[in-house]
Residue frames as qw, qx, qy, qz and C-alpha x, y, z in Angstrom:
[[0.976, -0.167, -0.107, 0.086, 84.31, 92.52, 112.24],
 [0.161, -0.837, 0.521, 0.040, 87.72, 92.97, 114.07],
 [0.806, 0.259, -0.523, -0.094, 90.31, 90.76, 112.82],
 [0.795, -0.597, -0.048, -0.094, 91.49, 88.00, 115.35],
 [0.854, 0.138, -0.081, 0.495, 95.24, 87.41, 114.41],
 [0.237, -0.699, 0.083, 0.670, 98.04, 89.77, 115.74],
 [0.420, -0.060, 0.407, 0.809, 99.28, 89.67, 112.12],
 [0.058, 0.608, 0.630, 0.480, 96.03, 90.87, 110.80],
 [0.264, -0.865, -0.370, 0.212, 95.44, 93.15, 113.76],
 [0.510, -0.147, 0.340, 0.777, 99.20, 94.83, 112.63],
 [0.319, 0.305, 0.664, 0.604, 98.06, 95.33, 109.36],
 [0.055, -0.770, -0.550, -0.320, 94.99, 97.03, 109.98],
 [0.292, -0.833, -0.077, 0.463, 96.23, 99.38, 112.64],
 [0.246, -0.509, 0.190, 0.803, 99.12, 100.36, 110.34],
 [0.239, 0.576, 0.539, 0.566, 96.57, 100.39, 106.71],
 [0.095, -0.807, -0.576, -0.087, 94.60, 102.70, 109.32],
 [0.487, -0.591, -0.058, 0.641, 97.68, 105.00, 110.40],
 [0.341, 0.940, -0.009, -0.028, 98.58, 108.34, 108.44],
 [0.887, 0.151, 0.052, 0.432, 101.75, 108.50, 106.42],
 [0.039, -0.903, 0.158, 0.397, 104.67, 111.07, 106.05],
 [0.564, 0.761, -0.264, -0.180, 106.54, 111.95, 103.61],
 [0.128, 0.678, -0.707, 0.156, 109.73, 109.89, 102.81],
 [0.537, -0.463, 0.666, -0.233, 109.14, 107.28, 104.83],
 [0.990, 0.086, 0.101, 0.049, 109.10, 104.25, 102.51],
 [0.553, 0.686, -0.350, 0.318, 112.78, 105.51, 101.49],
 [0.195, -0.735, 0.515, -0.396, 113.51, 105.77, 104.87],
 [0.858, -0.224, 0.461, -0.033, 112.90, 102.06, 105.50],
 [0.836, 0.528, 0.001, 0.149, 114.35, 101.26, 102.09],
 [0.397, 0.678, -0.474, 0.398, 117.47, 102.82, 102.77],
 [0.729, -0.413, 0.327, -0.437, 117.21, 101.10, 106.46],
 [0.909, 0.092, 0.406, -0.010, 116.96, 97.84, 104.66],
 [0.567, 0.708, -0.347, 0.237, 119.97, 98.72, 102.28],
 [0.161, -0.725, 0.548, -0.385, 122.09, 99.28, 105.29],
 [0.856, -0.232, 0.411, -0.209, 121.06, 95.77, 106.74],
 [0.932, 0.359, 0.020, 0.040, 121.97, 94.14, 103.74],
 [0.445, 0.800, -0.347, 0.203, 125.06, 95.38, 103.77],
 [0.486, -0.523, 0.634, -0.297, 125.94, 94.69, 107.34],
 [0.896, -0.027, 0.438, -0.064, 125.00, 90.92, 106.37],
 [0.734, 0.577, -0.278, 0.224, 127.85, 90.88, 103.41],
 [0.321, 0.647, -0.551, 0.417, 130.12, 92.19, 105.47],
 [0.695, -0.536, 0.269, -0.396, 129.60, 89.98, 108.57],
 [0.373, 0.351, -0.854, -0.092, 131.73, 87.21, 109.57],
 [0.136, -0.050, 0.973, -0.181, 129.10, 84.94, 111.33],
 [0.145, -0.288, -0.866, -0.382, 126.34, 83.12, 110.18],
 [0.055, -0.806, -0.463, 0.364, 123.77, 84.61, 112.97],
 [0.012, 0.624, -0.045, -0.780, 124.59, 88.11, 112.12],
 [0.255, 0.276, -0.405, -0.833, 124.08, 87.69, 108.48],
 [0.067, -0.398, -0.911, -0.078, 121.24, 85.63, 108.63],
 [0.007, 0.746, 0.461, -0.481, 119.41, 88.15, 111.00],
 [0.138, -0.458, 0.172, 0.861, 120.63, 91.15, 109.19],
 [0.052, 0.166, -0.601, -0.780, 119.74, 89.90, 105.97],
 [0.062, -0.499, -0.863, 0.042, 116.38, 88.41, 107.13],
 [0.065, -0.779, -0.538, 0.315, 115.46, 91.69, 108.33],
 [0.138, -0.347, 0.488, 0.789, 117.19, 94.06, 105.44],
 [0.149, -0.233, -0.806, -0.523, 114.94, 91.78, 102.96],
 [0.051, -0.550, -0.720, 0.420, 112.13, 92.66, 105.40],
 [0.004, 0.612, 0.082, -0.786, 112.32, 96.37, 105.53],
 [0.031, 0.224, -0.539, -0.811, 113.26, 96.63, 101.57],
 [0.006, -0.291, -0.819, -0.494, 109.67, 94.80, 100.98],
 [0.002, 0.660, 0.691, -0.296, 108.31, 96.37, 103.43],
 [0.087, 0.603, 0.011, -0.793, 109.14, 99.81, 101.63],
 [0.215, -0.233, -0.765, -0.561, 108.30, 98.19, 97.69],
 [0.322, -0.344, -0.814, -0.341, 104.86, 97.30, 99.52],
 [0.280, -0.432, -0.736, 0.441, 104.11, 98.52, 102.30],
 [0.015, 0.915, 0.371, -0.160, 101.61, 102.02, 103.57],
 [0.104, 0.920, -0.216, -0.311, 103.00, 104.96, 101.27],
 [0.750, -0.094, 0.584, 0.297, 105.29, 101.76, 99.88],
 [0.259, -0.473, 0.418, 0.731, 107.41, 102.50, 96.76],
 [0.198, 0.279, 0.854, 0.392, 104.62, 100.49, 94.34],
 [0.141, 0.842, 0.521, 0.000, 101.96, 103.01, 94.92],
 [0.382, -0.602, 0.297, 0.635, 104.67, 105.60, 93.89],
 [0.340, 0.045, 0.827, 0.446, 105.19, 103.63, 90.63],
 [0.235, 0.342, 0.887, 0.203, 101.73, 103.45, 90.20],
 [0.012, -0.801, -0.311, 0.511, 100.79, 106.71, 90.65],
 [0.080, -0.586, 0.412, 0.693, 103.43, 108.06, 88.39],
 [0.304, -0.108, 0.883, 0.341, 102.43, 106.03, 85.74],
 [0.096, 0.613, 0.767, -0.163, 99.04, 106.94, 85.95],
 [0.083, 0.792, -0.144, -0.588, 100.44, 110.53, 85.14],
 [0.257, -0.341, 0.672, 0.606, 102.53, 109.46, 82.38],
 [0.647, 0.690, 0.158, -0.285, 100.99, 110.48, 78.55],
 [0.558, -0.157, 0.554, 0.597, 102.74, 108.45, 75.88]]
């Protein structure tokens, strides 16, 4: 069954894409930069967007394909107390 929403259609193309190395850091540190830009802005649009799409990136690199939680969880999974 294909899904009918774009958001769902998104999703599945990029679950279905291959990853590379680095890249959740690379949004994460993406979405650092944003944030910053939105502190240091001096108008409400600009740090609205900035920080809308900063907070985007940074969850999308906690959660998203290769995403910083299956990192975590991986390592953890190694780890012998």
């Amino acid at each position: 069954m294909k899904p009918t929403s774009l958001n769902a259609r998104l999703r599945h193309a990029d679950a279905k894409r291959p990853d590379f190395p680095g890249e959740h850091l690379l949004v994460l540190g993406a979405g650092a930069v944003l944030l910053l830009m939105a502190g240091r802005s001096r108008s409400l649009v600009g740090r609205t967007l900035a920080g809308m799409a900063g907070s985007a990136l940074v969850g999308r690199a906690a959660s998203g394909t290769g995403g910083l939680a299956r990192v975590v969880g991986a390592l953890a999974g190694r780890r012998r107390w």
